[in-house]
N, C-alpha and C positions, 0 to 999 in steps of 0.2 A: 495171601498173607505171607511175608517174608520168612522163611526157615532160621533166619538169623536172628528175629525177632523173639526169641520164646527166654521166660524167664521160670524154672521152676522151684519153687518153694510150698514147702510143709504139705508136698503132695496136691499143692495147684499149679496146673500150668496157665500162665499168661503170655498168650500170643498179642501182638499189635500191629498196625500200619499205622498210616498218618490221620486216618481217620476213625479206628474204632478198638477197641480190645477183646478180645475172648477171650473167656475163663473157661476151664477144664479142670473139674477135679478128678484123678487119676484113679483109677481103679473103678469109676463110677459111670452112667453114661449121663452126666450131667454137665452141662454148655452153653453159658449165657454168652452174650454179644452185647457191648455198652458201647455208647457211642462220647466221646470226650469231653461230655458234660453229667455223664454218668445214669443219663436217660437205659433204662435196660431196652434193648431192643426186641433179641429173643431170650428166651432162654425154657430148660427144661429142668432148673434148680425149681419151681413150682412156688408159688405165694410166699412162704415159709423160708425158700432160700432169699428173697429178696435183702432184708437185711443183713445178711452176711454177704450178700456183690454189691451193699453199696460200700461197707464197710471193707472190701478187699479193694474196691476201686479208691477209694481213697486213701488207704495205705499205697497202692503202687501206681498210682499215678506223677505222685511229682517226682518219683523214679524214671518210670517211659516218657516224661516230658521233658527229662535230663539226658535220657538216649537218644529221645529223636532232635534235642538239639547237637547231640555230638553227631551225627546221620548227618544234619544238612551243612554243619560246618567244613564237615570232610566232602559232601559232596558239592562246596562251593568252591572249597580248594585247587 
């Protein structure tokens, strides 16, 4: 996962690639992995967090899919 790629807000961090996002709430050991249809892959948010990673994946998805278009503009450049 790229270093460059991390976006932190209200104490979650969102990492991405091209194909999947991790969620990290900070101070917690809780780490789901969704893949860019917002299927959960892994995660240790437990039953209970599900609804709040679909709901954080859909707030910052059309974000990371705004960064990874400026990612491949510049690297078509």
């Amino acid at each position: 996962m790229p270093d460059e790629n991390v976006f932190i807000m209200d104490g979650i961090k969102t990492q991405w690639d091209d194909d999947v996002m991790v969620i990290t709430e900070s101070g917690f050991d809780r780490t789901a992995t969704l893949d860019n249809d917002g299927n959960i892959l892994s995660s240790t948010f437990g039953k209970q967090g599900e609804p709040f990673l679909h709901h954080w994946f859909g707030k910052m998805k059309p974000m990371i899919d705004e960064f990874r278009s400026i990612d491949r503009e510049y690297a078509n450049a």
